[in-house]
FIKOLZA-1660 file (N, C-alpha, C; in steps of 0.1 Angstrom, whole numbers, plus 5000, padded with zeros to 4 digits):
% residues 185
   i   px   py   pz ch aa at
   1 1005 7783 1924  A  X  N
   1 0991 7786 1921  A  X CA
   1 0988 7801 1925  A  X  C
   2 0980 7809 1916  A  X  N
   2 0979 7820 1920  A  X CA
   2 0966 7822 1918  A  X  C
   3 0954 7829 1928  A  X  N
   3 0940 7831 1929  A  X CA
   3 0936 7846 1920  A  X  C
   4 0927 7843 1919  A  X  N
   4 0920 7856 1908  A  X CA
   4 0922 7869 1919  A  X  C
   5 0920 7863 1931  A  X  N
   5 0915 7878 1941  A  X CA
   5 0933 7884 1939  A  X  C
   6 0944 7877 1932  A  X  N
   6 0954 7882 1941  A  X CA
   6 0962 7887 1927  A  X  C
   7 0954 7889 1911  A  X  N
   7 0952 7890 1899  A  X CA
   7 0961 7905 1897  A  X  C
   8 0969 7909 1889  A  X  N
   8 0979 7923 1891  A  X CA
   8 0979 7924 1873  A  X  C
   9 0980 7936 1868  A  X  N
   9 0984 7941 1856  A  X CA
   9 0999 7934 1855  A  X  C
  10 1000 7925 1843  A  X  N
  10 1014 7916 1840  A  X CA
  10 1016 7904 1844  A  X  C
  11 1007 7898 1857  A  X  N
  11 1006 7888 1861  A  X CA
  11 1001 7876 1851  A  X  C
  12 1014 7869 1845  A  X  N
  12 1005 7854 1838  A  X CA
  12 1007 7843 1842  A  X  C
  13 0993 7830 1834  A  X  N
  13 0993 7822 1845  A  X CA
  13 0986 7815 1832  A  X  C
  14 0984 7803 1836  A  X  N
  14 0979 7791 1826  A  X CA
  14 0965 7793 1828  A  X  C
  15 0957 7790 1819  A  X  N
  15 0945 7787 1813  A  X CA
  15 0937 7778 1802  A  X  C
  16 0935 7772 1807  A  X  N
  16 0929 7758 1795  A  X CA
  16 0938 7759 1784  A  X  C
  17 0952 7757 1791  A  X  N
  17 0963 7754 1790  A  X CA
  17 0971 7764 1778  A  X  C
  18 0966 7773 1779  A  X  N
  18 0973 7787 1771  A  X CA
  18 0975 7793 1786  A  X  C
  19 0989 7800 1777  A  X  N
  19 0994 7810 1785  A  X CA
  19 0991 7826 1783  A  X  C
  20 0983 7835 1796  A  X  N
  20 0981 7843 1791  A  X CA
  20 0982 7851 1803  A  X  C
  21 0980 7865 1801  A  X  N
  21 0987 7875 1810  A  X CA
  21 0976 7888 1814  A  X  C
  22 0977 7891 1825  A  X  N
  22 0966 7902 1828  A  X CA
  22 0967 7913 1820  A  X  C
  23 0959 7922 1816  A  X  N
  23 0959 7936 1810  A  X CA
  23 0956 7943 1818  A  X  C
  24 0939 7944 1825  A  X  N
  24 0935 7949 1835  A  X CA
  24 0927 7940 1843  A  X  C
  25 0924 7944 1855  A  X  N
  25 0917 7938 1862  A  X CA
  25 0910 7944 1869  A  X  C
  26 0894 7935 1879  A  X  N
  26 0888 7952 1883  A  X CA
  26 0882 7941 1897  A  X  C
  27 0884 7944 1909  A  X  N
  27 0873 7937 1920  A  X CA
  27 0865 7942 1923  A  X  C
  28 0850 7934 1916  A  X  N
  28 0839 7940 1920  A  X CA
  28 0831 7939 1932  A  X  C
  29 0827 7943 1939  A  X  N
  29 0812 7939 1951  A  X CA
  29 0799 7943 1948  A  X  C
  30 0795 7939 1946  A  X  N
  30 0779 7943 1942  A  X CA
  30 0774 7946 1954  A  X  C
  31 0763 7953 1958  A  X  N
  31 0760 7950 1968  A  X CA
  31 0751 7940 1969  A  X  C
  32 0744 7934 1961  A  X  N
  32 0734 7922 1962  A  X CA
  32 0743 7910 1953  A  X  C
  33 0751 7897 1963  A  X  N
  33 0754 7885 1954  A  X CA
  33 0769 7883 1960  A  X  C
  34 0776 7881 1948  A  X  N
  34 0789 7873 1952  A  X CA
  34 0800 7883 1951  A  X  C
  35 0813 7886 1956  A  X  N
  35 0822 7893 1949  A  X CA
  35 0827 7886 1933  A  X  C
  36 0833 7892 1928  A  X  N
  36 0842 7889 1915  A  X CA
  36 0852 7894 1912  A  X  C
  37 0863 7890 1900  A  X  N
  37 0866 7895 1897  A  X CA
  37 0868 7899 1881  A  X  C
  38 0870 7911 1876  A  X  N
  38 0867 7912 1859  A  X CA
  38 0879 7914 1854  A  X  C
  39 0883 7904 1845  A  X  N
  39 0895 7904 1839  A  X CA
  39 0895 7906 1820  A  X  C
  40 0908 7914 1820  A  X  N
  40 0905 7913 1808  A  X CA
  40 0921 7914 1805  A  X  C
  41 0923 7895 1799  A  X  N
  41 0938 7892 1798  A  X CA
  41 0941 7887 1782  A  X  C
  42 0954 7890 1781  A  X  N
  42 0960 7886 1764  A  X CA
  42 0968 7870 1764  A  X  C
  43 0965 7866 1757  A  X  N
  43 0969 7851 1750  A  X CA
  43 0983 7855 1747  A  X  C
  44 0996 7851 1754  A  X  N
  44 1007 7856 1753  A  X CA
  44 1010 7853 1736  A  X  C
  45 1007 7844 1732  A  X  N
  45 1011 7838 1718  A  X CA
  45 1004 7841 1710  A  X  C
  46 0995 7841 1710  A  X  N
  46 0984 7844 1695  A  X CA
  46 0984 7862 1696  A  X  C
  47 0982 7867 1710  A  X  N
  47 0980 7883 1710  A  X CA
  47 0962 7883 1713  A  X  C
  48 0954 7876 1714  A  X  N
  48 0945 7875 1714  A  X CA
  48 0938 7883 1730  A  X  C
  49 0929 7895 1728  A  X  N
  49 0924 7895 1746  A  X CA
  49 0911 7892 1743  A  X  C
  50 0908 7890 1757  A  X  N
  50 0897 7882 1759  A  X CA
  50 0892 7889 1771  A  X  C
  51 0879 7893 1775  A  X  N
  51 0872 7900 1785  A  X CA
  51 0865 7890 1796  A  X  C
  52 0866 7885 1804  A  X  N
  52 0857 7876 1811  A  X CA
  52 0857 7878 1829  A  X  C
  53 0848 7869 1839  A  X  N
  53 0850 7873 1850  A  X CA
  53 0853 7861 1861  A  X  C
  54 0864 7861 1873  A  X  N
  54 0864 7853 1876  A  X CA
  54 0859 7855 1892  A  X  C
  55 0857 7841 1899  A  X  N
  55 0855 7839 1914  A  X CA
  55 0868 7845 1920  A  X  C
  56 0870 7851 1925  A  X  N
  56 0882 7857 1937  A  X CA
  56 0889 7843 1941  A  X  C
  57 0884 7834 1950  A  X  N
  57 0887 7820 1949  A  X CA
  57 0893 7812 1939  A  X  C
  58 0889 7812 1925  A  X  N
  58 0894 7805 1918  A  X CA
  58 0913 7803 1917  A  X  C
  59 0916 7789 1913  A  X  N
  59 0930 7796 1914  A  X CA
  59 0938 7789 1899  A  X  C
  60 0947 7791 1896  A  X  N
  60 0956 7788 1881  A  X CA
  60 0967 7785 1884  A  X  C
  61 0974 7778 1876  A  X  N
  61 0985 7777 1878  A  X CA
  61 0996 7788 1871  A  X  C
  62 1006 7792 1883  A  X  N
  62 1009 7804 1874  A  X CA
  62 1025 7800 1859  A  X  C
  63 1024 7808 1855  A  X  N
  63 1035 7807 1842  A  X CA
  63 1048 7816 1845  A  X  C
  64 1056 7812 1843  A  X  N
  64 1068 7818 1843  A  X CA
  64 1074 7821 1830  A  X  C
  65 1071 7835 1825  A  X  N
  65 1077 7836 1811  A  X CA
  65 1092 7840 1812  A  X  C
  66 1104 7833 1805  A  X  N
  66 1116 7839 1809  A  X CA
  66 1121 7845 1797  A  X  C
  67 1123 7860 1802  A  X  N
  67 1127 7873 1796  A  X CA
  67 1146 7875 1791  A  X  C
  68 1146 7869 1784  A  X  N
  68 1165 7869 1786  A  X CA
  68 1170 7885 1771  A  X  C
  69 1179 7888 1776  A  X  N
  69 1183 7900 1771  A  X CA
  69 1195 7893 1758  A  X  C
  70 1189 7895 1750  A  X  N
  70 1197 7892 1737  A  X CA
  70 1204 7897 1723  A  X  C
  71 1210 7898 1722  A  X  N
  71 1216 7907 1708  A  X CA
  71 1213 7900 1696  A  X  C
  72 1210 7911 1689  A  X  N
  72 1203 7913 1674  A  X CA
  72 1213 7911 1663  A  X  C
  73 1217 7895 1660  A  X  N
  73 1231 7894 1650  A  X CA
  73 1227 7902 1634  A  X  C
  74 1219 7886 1629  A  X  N
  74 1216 7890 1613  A  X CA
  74 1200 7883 1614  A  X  C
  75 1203 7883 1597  A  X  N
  75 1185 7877 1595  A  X CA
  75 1194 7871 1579  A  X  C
  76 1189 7858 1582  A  X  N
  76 1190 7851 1572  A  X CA
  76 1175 7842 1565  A  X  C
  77 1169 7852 1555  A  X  N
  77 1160 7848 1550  A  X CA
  77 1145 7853 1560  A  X  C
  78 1139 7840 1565  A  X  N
  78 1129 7843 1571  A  X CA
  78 1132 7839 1590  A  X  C
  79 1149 7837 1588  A  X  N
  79 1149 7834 1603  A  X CA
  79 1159 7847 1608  A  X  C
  80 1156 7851 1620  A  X  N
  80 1162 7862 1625  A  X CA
  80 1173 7855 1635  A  X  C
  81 1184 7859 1639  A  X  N
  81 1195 7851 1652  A  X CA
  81 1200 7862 1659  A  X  C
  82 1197 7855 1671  A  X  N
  82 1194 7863 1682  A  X CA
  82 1214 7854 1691  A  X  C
  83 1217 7861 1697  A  X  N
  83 1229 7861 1709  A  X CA
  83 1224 7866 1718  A  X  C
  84 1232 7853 1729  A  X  N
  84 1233 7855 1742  A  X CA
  84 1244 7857 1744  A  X  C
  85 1244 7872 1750  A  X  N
  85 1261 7875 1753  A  X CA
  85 1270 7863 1763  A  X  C
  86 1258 7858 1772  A  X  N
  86 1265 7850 1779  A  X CA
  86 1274 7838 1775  A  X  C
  87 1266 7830 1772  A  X  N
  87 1272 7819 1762  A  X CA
  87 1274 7817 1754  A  X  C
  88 1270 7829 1741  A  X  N
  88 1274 7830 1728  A  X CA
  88 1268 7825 1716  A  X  C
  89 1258 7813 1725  A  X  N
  89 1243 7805 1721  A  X CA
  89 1237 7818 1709  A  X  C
  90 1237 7814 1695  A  X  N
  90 1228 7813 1686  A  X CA
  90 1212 7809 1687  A  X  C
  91 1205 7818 1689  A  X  N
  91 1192 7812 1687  A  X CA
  91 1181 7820 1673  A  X  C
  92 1179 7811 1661  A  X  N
  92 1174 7815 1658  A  X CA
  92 1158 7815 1657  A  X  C
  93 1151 7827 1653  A  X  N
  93 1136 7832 1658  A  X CA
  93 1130 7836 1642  A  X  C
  94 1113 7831 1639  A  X  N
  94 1114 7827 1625  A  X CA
  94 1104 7845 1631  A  X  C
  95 1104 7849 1612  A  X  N
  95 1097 7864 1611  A  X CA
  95 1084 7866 1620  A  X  C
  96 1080 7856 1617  A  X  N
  96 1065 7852 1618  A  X CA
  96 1063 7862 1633  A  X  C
  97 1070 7854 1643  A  X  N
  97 1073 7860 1657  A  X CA
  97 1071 7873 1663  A  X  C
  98 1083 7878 1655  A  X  N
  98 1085 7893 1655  A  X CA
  98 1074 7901 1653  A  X  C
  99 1074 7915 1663  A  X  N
  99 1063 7921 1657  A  X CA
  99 1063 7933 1648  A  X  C
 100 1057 7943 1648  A  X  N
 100 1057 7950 1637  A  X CA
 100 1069 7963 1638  A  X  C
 101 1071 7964 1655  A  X  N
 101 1079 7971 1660  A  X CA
 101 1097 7971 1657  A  X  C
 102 1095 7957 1653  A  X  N
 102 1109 7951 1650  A  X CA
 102 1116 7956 1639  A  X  C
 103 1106 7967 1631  A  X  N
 103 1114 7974 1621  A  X CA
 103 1125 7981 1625  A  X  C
 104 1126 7987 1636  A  X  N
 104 1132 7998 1642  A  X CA
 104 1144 7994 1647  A  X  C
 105 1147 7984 1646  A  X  N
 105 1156 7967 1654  A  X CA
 105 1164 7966 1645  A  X  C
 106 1182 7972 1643  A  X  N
 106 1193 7970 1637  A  X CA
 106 1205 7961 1641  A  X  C
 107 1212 7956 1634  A  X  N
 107 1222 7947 1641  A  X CA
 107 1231 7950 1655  A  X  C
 108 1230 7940 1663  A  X  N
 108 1237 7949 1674  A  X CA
 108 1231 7954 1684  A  X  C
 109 1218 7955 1680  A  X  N
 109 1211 7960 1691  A  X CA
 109 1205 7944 1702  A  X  C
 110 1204 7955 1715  A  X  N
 110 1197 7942 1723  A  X CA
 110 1186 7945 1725  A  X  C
 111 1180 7933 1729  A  X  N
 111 1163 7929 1729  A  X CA
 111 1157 7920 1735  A  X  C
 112 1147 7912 1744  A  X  N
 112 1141 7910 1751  A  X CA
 112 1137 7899 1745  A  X  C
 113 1145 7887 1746  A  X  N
 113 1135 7874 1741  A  X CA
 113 1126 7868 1752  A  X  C
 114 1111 7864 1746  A  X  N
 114 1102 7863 1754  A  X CA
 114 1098 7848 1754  A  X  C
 115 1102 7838 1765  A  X  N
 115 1099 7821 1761  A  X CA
 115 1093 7817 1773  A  X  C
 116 1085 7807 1767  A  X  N
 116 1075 7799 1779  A  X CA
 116 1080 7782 1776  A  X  C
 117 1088 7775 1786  A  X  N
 117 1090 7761 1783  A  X CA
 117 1098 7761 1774  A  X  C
 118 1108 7770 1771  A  X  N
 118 1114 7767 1762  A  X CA
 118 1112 7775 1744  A  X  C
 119 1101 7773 1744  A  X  N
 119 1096 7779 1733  A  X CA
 119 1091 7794 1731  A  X  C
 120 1104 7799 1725  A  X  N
 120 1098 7815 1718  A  X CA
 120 1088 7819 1716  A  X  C
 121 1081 7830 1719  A  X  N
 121 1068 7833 1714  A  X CA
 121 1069 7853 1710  A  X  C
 122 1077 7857 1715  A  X  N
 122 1081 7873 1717  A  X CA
 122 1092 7875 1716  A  X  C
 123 1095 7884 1710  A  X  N
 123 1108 7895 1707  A  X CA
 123 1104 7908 1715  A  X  C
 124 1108 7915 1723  A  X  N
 124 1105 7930 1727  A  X CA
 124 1118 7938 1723  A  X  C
 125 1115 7946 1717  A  X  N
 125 1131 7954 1710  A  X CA
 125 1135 7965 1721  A  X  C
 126 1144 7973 1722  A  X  N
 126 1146 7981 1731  A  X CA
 126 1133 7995 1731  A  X  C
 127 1129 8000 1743  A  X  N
 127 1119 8011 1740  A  X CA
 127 1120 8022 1730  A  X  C
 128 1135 8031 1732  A  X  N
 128 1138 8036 1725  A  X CA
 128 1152 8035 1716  A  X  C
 129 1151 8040 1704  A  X  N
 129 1162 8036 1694  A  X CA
 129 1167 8048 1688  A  X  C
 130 1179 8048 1681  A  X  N
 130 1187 8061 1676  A  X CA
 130 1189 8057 1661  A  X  C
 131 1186 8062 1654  A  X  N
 131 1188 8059 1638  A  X CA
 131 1189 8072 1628  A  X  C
 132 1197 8067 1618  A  X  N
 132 1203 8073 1612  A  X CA
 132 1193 8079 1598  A  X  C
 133 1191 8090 1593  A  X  N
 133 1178 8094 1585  A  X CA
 133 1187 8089 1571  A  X  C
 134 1184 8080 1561  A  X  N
 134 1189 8079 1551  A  X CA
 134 1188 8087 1541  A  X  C
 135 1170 8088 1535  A  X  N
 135 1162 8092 1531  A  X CA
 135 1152 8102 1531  A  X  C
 136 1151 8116 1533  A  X  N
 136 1143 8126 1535  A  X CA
 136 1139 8135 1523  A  X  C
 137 1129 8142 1524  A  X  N
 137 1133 8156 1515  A  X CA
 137 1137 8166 1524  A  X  C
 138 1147 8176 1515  A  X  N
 138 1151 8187 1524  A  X CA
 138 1137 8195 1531  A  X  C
 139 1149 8207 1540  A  X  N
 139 1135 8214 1547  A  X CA
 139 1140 8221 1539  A  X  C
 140 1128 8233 1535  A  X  N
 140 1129 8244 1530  A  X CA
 140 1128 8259 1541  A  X  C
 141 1139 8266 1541  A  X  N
 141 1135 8282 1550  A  X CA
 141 1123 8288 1548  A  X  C
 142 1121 8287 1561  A  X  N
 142 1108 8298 1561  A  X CA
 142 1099 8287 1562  A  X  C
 143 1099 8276 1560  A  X  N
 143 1085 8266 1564  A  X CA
 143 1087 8260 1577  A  X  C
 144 1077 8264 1585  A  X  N
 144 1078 8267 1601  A  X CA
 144 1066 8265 1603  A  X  C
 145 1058 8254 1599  A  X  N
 145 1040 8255 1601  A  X CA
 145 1040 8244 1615  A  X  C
 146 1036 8249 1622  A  X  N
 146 1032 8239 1632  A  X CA
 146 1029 8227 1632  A  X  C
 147 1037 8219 1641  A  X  N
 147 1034 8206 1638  A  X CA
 147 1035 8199 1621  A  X  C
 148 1039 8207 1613  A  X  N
 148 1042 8200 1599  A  X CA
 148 1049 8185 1600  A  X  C
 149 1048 8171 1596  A  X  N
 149 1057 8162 1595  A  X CA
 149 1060 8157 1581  A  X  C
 150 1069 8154 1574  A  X  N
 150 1071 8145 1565  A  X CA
 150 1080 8139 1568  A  X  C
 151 1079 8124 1558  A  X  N
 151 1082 8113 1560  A  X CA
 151 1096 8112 1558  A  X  C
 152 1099 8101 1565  A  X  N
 152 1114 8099 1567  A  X CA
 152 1124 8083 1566  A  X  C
 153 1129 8083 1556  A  X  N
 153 1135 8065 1560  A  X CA
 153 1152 8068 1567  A  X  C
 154 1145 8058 1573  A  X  N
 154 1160 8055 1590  A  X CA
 154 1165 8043 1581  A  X  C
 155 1178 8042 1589  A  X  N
 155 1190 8033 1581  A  X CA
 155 1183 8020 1583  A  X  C
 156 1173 8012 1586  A  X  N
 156 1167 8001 1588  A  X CA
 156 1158 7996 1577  A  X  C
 157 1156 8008 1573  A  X  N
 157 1145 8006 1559  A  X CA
 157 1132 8012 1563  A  X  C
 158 1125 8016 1577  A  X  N
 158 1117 8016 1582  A  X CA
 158 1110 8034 1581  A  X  C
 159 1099 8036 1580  A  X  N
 159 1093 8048 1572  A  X CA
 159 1091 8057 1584  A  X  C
 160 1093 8069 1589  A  X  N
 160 1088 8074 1600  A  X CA
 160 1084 8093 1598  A  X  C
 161 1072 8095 1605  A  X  N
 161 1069 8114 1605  A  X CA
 161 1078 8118 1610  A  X  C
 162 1086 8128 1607  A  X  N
 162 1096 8139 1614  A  X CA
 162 1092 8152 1613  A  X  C
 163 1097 8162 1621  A  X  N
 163 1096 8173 1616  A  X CA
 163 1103 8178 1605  A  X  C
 164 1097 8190 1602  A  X  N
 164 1105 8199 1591  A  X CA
 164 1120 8200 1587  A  X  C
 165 1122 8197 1601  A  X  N
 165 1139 8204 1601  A  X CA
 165 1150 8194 1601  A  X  C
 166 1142 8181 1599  A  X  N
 166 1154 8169 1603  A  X CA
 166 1154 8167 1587  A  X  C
 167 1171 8164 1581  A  X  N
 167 1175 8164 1570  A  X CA
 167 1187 8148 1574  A  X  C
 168 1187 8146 1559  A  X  N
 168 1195 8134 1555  A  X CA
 168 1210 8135 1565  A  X  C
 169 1210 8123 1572  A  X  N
 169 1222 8122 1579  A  X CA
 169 1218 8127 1595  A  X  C
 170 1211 8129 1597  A  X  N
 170 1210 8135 1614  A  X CA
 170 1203 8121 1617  A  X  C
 171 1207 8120 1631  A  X  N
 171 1206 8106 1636  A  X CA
 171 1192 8108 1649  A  X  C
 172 1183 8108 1648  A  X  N
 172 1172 8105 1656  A  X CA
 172 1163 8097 1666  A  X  C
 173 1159 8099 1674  A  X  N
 173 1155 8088 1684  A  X CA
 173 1141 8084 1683  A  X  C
 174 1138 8069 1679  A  X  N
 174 1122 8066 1675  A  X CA
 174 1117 8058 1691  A  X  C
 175 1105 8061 1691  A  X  N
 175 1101 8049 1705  A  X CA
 175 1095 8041 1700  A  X  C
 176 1097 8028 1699  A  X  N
 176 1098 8015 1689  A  X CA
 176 1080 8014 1693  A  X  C
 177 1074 8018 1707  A  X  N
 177 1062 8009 1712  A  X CA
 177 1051 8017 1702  A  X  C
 178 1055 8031 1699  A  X  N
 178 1047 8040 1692  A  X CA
 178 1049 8039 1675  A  X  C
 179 1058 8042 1672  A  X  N
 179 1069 8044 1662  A  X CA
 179 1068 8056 1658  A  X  C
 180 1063 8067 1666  A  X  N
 180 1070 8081 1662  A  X CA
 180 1081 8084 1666  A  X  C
 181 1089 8096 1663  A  X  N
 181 1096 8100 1665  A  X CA
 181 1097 8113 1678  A  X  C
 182 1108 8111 1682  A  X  N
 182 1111 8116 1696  A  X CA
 182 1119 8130 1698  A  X  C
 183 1128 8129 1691  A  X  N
 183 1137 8141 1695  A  X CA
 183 1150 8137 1683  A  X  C
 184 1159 8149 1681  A  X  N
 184 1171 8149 1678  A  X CA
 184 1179 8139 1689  A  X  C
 185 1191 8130 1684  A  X  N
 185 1200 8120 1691  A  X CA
 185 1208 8124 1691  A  X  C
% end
């Protein structure tokens, strides 16, 4: 059991029987009444946050989400299969799951399967990635405008802003949580 007064950024715990996770939290005192605390936590599965306030006292049962580190095989249709290097265990994860980030996410790569009881709910891909530019238009000399970006497709399929100067075949580093682009790889 874990009490609201003892509430941390990442801390999740059960709630009328969803599992959900702090974002922030704030301990108030007023000077006239009760203490509190103000939370404002995400529905680990739906993604949903919710703003509300709790008794310091109160207490939850907490959840244990287990984080296992997994490689990125194939995708057959609408299911994605996930490896565990350990045991070699196939697990497959339907689209639906994945989130938008998971563009950036090529075979081979490892990733962060995210499950409560058993049951999947999260994919986290690695923060950052190295990919290969398939698709660009060239740069032209002499165009050196500040901050200029056009678009770019990486060997994943996935669309991304680059600068001027990155051309077809140079391999780049995206940060999947953003999805801009980072630097030359």
């Amino acid at each position: 059991m874990i009490s609201a007064g003892d509430f941390r950024n990442g801390v999740t715990f059960e709630l009328d029987g969803q599992v959900v996770q702090v974002v922030e939290f704030q301990h108030v005192k007023p000077g006239k009444g009760a203490a509190f605390v103000r939370t404002k936590y995400k529905n680990v599965i739906t993604g949903a946050v919710v703003e509300t306030s709790f008794n310091p006292t109160a207490k939850f049962p907490q959840a244990f989400v287990e984080r296992r580190d997994m490689q990125y095989s194939y995708n057959d249709g609408d299911l994605y299969y996930f490896m565990d290097m350990e045991t070699y265990e196939q697990l497959p994860v339907s689209k639906a799951i994945l989130g938008d980030n998971f563009r950036f996410v090529k075979e081979e790569d490892m990733c962060k399967v995210l499950s409560y009881k058993g049951n999947v709910f999260g994919v986290e891909p690695p923060n950052f990635v190295d990919l290969v530019v398939t698709q660009t238009d060239p740069g032209f000399k002499g165009d050196t405008a500040t901050n200029a970006t056009k678009p770019a497709t990486v060997e994943t399929g996935a669309e991304v802003k680059v600068p001027l100067f990155i051309n077809e075949g140079d391999k780049i580093r995206i940060d999947t949580r953003t999805g801009e682009y980072m630097e030359r790889a």
